[in-house]
Backbone bond lengths (Angstrom), bond angles and torsions (degrees), N, CA, C in turn:
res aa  C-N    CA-C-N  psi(-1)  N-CA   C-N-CA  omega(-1)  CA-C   N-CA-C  phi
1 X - - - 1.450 - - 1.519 109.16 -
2 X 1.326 123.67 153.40 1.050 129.17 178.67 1.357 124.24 -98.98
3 X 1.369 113.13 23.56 1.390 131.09 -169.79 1.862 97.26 -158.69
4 X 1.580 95.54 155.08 1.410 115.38 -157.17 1.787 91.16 -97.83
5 X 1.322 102.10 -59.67 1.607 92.19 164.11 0.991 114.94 -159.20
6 X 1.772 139.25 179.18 1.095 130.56 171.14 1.235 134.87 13.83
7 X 1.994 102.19 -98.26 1.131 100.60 152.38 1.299 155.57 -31.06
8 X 1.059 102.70 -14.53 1.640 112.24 -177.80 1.542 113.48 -92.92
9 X 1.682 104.56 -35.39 1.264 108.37 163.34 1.244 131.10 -79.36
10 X 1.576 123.56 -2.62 1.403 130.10 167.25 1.359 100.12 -85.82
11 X 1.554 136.08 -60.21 1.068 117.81 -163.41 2.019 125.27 -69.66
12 X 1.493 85.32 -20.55 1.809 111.50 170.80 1.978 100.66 51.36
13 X 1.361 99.30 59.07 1.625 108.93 178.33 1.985 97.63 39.14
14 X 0.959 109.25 82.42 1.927 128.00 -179.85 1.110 132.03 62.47
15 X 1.678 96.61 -12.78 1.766 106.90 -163.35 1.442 123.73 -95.48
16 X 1.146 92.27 -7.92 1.899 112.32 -179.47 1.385 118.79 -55.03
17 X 1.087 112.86 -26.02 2.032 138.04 170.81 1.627 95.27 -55.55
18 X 1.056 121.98 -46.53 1.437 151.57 -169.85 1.791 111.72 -66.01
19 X 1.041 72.82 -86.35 2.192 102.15 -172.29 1.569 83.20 -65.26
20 X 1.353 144.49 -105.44 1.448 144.61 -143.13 1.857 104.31 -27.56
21 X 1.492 123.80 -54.37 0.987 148.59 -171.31 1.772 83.72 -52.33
22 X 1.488 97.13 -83.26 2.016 93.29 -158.23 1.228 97.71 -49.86
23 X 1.329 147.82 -36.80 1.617 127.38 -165.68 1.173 100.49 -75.73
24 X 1.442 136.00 -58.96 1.268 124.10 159.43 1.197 134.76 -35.97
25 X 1.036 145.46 1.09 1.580 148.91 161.44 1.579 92.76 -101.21
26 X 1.515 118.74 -41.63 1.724 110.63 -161.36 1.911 101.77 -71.48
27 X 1.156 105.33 -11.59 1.232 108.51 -166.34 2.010 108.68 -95.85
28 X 1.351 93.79 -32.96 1.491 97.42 173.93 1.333 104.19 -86.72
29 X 1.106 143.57 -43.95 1.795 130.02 146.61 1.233 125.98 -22.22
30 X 1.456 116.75 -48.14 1.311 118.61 -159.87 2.131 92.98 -84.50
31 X 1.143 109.73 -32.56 1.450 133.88 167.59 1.723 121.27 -53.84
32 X 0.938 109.41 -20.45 1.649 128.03 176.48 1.352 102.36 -118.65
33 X 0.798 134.96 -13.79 1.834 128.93 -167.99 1.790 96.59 -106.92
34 X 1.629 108.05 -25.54 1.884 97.99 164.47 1.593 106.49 -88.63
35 X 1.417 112.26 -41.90 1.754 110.00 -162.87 1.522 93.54 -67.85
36 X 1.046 116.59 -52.02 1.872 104.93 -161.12 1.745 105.95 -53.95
37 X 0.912 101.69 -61.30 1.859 94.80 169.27 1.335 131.14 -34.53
38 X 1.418 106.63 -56.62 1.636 116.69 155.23 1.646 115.44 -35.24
39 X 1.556 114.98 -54.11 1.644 101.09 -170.46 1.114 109.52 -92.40
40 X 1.282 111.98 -24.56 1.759 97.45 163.13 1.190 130.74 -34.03
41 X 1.951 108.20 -58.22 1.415 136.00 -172.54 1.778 91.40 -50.76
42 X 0.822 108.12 -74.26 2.063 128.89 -173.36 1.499 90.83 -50.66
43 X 1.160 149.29 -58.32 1.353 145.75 145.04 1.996 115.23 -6.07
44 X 1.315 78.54 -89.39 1.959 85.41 -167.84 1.644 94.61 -69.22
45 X 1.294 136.99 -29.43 1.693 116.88 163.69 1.051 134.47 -42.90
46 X 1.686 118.93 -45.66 1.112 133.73 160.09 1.222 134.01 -54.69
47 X 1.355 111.46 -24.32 1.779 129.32 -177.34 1.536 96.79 -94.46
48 X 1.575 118.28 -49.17 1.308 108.49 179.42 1.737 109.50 -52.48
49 X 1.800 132.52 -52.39 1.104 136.76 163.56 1.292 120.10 -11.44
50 X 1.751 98.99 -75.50 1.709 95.08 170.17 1.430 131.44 -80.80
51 X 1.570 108.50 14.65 1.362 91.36 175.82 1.714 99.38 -84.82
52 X 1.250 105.02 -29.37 1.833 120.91 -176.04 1.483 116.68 -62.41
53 X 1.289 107.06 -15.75 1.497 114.63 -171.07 1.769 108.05 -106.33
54 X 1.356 91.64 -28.94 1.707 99.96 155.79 1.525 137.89 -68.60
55 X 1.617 95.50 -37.66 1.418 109.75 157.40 1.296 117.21 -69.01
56 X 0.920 131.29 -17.17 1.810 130.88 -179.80 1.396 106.70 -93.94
57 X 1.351 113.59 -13.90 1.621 114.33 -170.76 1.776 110.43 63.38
58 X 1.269 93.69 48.62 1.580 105.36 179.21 1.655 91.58 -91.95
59 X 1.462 102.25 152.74 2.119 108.93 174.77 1.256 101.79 -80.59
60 X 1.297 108.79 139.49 1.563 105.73 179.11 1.565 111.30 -73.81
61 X 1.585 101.07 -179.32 1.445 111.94 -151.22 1.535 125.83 106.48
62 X 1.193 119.91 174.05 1.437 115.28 -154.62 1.648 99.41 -82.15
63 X 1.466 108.96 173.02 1.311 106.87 -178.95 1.309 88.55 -106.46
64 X 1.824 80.07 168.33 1.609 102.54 -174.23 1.567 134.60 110.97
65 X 2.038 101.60 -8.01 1.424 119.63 168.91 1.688 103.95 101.46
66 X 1.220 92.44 48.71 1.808 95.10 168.77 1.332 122.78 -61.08
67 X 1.475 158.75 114.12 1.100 148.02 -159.11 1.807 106.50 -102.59
């Protein structure tokens, strides 16, 4: 390892104030740039659903035989 312990690797000889911060932002970026796509997708599926279930003159409500 290139560090003696922990501490040494958080503070990274002064710069750790620094480095911890940018990976942490690069990581919640990189973290929003997969999830937001995902709910979109689950988003417009769901809208496409009911637009299809409207066109069929299906009753609204969830699919699958809601009573």
């Amino acid at each position: 390892m290139y560090f003696d312990s922990l501490q040494a690797a958080l503070e990274m000889q002064g710069h750790g104030m620094f480095v911890w911060p940018a990976y942490s932002v690069t990581i919640a970026v990189i973290a929003l740039l997969v999830i937001t796509p995902l709910l979109r997708r689950r988003k417009v599926l769901r809208q496409l659903e009911a637009q299809a279930r409207r066109a069929q003159g299906a009753p609204a409500g969830r699919a699958g035989g809601e009573r």
